[in-house]
C-alpha positions as a Markdown table, in Angstrom:
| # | Residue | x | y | z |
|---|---|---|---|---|
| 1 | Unk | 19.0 | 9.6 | -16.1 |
| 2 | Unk | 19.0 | 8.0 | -19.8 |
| 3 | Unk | 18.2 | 4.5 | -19.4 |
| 4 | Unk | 15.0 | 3.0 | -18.5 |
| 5 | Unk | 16.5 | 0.7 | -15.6 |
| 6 | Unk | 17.2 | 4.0 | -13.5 |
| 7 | Unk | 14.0 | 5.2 | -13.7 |
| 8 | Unk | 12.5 | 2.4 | -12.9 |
| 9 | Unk | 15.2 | 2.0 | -9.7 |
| 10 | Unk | 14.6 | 6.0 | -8.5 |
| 11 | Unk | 10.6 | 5.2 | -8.7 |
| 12 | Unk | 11.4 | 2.4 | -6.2 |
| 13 | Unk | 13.3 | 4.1 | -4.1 |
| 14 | Unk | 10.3 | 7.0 | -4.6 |
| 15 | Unk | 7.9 | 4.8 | -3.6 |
| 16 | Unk | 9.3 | 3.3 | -0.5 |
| 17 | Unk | 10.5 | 6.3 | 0.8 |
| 18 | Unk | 6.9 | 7.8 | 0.0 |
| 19 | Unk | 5.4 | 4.5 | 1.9 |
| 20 | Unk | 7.2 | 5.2 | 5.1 |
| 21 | Unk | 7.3 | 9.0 | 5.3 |
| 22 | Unk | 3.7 | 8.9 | 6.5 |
| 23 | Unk | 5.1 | 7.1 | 9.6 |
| 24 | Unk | 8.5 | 9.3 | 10.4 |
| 25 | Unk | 5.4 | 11.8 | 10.3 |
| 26 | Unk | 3.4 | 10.5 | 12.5 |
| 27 | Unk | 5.9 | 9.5 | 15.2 |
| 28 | Unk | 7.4 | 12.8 | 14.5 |
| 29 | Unk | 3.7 | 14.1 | 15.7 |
| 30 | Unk | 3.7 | 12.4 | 18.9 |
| 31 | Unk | 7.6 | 13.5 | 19.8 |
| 32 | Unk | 6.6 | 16.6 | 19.5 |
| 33 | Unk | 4.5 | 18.4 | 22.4 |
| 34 | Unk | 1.8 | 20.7 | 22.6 |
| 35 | Unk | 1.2 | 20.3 | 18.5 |
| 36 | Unk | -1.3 | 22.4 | 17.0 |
| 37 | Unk | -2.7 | 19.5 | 14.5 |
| 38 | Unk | -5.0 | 21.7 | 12.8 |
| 39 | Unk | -2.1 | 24.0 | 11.8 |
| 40 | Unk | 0.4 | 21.1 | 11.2 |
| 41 | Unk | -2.3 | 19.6 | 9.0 |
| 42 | Unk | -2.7 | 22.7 | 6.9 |
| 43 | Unk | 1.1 | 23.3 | 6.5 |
| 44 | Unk | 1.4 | 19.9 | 5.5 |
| 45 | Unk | -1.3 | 19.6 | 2.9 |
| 46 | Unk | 0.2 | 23.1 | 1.2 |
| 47 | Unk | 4.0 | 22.0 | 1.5 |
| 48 | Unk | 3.2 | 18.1 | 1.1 |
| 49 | Unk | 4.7 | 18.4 | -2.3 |
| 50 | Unk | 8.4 | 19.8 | -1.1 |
| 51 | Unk | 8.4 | 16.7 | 1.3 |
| 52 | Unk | 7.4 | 14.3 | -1.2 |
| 53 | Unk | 8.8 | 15.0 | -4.3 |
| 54 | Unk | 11.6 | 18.0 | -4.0 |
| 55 | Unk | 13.7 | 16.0 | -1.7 |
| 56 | Unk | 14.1 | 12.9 | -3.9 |
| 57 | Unk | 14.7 | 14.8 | -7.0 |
| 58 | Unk | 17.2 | 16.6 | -5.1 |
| 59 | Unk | 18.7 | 14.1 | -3.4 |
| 60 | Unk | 18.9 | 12.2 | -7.0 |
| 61 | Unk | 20.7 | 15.1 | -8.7 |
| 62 | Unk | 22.8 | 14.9 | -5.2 |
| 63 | Unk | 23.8 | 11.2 | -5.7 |
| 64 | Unk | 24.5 | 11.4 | -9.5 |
| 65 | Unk | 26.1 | 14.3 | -9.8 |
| 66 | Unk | 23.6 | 15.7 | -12.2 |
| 67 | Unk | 21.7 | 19.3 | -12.6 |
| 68 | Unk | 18.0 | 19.5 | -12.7 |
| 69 | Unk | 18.3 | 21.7 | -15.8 |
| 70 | Unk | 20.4 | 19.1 | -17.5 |
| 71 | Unk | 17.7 | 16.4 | -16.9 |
| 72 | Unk | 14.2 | 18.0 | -17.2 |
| 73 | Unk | 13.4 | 19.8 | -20.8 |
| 74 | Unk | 12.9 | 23.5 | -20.1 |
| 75 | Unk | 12.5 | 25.1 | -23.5 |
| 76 | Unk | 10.4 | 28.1 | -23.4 |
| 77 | Unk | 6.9 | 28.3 | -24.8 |
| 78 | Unk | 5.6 | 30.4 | -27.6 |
| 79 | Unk | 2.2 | 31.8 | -26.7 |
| 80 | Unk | 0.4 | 29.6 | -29.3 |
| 81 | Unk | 1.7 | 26.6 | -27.4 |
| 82 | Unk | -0.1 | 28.5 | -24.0 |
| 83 | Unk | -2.7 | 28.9 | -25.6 |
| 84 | Unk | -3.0 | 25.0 | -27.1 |
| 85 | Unk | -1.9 | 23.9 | -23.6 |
| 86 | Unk | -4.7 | 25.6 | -21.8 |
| 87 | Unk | -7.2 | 24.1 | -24.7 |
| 88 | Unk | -5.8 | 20.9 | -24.6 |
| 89 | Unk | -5.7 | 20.8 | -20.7 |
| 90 | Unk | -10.0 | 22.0 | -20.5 |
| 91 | Unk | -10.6 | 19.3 | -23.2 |
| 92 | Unk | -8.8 | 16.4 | -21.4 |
| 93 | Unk | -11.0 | 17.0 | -18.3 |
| 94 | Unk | -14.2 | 15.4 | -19.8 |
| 95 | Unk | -11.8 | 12.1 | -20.9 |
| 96 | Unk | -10.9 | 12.1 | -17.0 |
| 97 | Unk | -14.3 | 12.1 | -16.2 |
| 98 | Unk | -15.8 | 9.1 | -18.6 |
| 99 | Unk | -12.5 | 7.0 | -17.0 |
| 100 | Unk | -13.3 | 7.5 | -13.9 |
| 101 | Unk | -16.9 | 6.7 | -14.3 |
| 102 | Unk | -15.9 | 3.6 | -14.9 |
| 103 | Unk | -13.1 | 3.2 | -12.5 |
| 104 | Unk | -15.9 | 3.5 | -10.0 |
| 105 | Unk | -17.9 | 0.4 | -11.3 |
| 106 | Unk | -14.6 | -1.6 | -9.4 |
| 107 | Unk | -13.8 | 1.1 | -6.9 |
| 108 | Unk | -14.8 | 3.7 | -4.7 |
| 109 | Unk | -13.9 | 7.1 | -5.0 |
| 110 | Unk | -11.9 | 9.2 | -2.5 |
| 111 | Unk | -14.9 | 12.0 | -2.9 |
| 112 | Unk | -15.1 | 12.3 | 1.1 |
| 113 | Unk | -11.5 | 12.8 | 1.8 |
| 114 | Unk | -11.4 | 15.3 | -0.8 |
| 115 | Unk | -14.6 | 16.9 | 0.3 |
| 116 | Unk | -13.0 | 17.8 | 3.6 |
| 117 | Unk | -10.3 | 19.9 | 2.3 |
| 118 | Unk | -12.9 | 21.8 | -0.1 |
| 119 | Unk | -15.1 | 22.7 | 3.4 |
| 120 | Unk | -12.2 | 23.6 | 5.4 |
| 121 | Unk | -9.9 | 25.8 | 3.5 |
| 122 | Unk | -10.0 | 28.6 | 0.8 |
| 123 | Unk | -10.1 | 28.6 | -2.5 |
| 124 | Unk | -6.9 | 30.2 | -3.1 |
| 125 | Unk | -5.5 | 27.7 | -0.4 |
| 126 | Unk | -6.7 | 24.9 | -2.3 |
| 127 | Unk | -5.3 | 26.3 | -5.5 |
| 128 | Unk | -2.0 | 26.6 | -4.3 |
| 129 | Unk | -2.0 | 23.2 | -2.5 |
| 130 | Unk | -4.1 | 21.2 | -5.1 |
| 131 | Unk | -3.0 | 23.3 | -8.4 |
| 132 | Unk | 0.4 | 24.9 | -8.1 |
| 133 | Unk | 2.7 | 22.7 | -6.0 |
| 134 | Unk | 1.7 | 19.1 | -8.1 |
| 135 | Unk | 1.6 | 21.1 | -11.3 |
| 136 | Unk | 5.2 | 22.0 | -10.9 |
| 137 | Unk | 6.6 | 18.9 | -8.3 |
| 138 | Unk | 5.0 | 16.1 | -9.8 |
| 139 | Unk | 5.6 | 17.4 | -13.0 |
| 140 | Unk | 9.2 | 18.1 | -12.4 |
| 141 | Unk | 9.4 | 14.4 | -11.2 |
| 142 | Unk | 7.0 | 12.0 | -13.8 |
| 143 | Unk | 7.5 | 14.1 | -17.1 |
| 144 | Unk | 11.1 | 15.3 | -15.9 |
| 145 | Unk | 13.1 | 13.1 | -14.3 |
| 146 | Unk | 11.2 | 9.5 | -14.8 |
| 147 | Unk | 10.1 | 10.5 | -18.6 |
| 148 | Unk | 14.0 | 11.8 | -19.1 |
| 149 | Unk | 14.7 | 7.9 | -18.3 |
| 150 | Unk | 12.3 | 6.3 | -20.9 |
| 151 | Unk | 13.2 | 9.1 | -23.8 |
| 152 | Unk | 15.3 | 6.7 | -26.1 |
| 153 | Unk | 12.0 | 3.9 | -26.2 |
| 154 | Unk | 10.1 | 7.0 | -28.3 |
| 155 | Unk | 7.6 | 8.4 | -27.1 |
| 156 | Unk | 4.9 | 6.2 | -26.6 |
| 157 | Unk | 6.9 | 4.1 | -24.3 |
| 158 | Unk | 8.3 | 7.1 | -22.7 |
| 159 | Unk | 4.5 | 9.2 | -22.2 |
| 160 | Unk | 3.1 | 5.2 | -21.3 |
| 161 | Unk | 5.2 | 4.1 | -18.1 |
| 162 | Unk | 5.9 | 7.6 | -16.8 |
| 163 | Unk | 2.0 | 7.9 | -17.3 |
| 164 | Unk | 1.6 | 4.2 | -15.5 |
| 165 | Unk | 4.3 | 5.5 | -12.4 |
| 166 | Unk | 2.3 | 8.9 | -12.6 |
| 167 | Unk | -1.1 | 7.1 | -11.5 |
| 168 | Unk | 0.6 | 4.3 | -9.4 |
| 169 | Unk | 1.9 | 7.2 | -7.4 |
| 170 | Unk | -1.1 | 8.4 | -6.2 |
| 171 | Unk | -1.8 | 4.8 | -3.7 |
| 172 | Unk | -5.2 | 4.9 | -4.8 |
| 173 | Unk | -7.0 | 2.5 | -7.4 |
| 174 | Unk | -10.0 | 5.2 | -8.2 |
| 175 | Unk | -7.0 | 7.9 | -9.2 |
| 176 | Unk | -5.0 | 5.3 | -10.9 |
| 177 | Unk | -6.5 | 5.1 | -14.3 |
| 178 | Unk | -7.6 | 8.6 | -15.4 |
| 179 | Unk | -4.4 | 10.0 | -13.9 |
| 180 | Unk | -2.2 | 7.6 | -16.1 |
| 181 | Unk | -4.7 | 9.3 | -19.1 |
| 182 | Unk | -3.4 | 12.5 | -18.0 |
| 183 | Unk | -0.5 | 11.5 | -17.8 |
| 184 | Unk | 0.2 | 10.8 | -20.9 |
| 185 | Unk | -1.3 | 13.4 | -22.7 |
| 186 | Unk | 1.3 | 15.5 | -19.9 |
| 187 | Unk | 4.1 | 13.3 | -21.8 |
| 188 | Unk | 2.9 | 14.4 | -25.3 |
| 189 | Unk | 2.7 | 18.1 | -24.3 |
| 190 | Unk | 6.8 | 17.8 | -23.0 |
| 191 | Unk | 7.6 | 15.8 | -26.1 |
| 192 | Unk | 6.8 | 18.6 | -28.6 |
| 193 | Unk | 7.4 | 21.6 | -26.8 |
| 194 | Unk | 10.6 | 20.2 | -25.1 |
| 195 | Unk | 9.4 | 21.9 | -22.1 |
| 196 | Unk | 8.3 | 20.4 | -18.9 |
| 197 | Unk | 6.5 | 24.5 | -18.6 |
| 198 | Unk | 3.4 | 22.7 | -20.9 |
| 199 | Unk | 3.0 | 19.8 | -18.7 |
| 200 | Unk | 3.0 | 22.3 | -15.6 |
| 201 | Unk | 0.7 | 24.2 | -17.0 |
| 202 | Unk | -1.7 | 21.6 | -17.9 |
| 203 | Unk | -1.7 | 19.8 | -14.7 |
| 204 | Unk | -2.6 | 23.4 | -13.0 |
| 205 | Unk | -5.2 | 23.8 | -15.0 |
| 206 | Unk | -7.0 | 20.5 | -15.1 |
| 207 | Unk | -6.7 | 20.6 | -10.7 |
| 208 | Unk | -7.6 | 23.9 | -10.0 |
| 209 | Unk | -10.7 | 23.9 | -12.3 |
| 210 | Unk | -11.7 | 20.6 | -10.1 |
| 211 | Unk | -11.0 | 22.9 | -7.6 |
| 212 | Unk | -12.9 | 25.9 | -8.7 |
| 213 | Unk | -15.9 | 23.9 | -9.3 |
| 214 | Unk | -16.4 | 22.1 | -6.3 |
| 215 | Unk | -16.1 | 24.9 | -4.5 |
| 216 | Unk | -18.1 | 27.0 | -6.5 |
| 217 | Unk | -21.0 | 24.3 | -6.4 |
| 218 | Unk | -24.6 | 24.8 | -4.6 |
| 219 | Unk | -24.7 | 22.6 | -2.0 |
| 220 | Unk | -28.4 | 21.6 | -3.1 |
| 221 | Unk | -26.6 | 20.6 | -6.7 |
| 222 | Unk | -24.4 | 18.3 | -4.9 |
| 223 | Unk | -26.8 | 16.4 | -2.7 |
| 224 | Unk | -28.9 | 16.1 | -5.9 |
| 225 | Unk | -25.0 | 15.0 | -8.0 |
| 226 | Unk | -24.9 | 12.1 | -4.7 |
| 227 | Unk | -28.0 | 10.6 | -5.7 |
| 228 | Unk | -27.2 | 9.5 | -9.1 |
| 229 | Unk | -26.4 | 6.0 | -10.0 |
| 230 | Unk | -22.8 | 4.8 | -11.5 |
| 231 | Unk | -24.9 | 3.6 | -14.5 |
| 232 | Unk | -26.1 | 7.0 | -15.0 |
| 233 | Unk | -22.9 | 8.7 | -14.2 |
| 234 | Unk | -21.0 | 6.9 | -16.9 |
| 235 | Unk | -23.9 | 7.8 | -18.9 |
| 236 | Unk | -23.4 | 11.3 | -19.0 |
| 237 | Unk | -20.4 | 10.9 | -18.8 |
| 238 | Unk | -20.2 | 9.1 | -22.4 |
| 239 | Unk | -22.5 | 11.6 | -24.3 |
| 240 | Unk | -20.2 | 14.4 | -22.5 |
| 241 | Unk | -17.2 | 12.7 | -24.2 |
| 242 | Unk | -18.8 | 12.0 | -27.4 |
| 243 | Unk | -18.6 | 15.9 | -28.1 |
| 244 | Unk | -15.7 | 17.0 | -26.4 |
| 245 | Unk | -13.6 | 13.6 | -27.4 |
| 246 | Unk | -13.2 | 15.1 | -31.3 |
| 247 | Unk | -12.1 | 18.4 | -30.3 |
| 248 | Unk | -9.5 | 17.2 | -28.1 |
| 249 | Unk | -8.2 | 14.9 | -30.9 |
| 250 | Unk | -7.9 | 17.9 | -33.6 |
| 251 | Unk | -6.3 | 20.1 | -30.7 |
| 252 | Unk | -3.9 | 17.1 | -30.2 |
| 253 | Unk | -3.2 | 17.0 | -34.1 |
| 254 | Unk | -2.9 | 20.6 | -34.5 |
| 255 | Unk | -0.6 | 20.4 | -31.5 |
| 256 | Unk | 1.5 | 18.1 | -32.9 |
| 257 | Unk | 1.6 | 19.7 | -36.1 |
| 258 | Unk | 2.8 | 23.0 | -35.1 |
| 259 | Unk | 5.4 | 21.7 | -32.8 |
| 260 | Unk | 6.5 | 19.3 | -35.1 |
| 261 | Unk | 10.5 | 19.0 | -35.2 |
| 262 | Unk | 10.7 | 21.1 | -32.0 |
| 263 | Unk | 11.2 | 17.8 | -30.0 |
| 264 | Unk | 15.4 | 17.9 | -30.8 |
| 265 | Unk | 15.9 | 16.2 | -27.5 |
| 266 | Unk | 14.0 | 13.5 | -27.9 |
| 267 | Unk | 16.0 | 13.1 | -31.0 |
| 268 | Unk | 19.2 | 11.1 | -31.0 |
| 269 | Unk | 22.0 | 10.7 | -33.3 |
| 270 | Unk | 23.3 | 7.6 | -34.9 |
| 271 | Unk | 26.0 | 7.0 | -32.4 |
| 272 | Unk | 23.1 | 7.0 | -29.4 |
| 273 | Unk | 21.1 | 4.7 | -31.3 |
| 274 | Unk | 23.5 | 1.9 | -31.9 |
| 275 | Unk | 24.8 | 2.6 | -27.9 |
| 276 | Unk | 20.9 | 1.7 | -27.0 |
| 277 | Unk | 20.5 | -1.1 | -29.3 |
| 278 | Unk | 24.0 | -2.3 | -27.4 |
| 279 | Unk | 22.3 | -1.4 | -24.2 |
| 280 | Unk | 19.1 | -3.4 | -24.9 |
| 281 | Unk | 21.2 | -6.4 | -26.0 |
| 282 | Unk | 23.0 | -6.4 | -22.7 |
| 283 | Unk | 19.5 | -6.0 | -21.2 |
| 284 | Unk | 20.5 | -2.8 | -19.8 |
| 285 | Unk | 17.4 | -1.2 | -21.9 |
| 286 | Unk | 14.7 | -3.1 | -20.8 |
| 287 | Unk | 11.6 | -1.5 | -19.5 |
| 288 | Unk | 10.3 | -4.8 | -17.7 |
| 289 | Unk | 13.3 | -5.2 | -15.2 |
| 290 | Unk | 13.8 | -6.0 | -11.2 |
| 291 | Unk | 12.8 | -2.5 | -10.1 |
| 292 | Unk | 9.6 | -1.9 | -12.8 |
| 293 | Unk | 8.8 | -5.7 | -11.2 |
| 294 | Unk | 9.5 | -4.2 | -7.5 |
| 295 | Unk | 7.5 | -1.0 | -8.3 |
| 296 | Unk | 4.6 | -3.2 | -9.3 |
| 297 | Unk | 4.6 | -5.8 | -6.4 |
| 298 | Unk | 5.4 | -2.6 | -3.7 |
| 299 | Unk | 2.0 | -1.0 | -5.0 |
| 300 | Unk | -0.2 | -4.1 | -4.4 |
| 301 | Unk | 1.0 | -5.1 | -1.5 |
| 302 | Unk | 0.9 | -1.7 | -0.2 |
| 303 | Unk | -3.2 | -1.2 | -1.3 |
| 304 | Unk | -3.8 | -4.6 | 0.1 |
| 305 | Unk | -2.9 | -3.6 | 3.0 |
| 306 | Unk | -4.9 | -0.4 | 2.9 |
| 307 | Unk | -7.8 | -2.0 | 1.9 |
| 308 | Unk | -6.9 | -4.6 | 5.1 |
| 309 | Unk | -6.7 | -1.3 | 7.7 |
| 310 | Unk | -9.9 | 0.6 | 6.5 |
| 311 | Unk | -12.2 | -2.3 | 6.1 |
């Protein structure tokens, strides 16, 4: 997957197949009798991610005829890029934070839903559910397979609309905008190491230290945390940026600078060029197509009509 109109198809496909497999779920629930929902629910939210993301890649790589391995960068990495990664991924959390502060001036968090997993299983459930299985599915899909699509734009159109299919994916408008940020620092991690093993690692960092910390937290700390105001939220939020921002720039820099000319498959040769510029000419290499369009209209319709059901 090389050009941007079959990313943009597969994430359609993704995301209408993700829209109705809460449904074949549901009635597969009620076919089912004697159903232990507790349990079901557990196995579910730790092997969500095989349902949801392993089967279409797989069934992709199925339909086309091509490997995983072929598709998804998977250069190994050096210790200094560990190490960089794991800086980079600690550093990135506080730029989450100050976007969703003010995501939440527009829209309400999902803090409720989330605070029900945290009560009801262990940590090292959670951190195998919330940390390891998106760190490697979700990774292996939006920096793999979708980014794979978008490579020959360069990389900031590449790391920008897998970012943007990265937080549409979630079906929620809080998630949407810091995940997309994430995202794309995800896309410039893959970029220079070649290796979808710095994304992974990223992404299980930044959610199991959410993890960690909720779990770790007095309860007293969080009744107090409830109390605050958006305005003062985004507050501290901003002053918490303000010192962490520059150090997450200069890791970025240094980042790049070490890895720079690592990124040989993101690097075409003449002959690939002038077959894109063909491509783009026959309109086969346009980002804004019938799918991206599709993808777009599928999302709002399908929050509209979440927002309709939970009002």
């Amino acid at each position: 997957m090389d050009k941007p109109v079959k990313a943009n198809l597969f994430m359609l496909c993704f995301m209408v197949y993700n829209g109705l497999l809460p449904i074949a779920i549901a009635v597969l629930i009620k076919l089912i009798p004697g159903v232990d929902y507790d349990m079901f629910e557990k196995y579910i939210t730790l092997f969500q991610h095989l349902l949801v993301f392993a089967l279409p890649i797989g069934f992709y790589c199925m339909v086309t005829g091509n490997r995983l391995r072929d598709i998804v960068p998977h250069d190994t990495l050096a210790l200094k890029n560990v190490i960089l990664v794991v800086l980079i991924a600690l550093f990135t959390l506080p730029l989450m934070l100050w976007v969703g502060s003010i995501t939440e001036f527009f829209v309400p968090d999902n803090e409720d839903i989330v605070s029900q997993y945290i009560e009801r299983y262990s940590m090292g459930f959670l951190v195998a559910a919330i940390g390891v299985m998106p760190g490697v599915f979700e990774e292996l899909m939006f920096r793999g397979v979708i980014m794979t699509g978008y490579k020959r734009m360069g990389l900031i159109k590449a790391a920008f609309f897998s970012a943007l299919f990265f937080g549409i994916m979630h079906l929620d408008l809080y998630q949407l905008a810091y995940a997309a940020v994430a995202g794309m620092i995800f896309g410039i991690l893959v970029h220079y190491t070649n290796s979808i093993y710095s994304s992974m690692l990223a992404h299980f960092i930044i959610n199991s230290i959410q993890v960690v910390l909720s779990k770790i937290q007095d309860p007293d700390t969080a009744a107090k945390a409830e109390e605050y105001t958006h305005m003062e939220i985004f507050a501290d939020a901003t002053i918490f940026l303000a010192f962490t921002l520059p150090v997450l720039i200069g890791l970025l820099y240094l980042f790049i600078r070490v890895n720079k000319g690592r990124n040989i498959d993101y690097k075409y040769s003449l002959d690939a060029r002038r077959e894109f510029v063909t491509d783009l000419e026959a309109g086969r290499g346009r980002i804004i197509d019938v799918p991206f369009v599709s993808v777009i209209v599928f999302y709002i319709l399908y929050m509209k009509i979440m927002n309709f059901m939970t009002a």
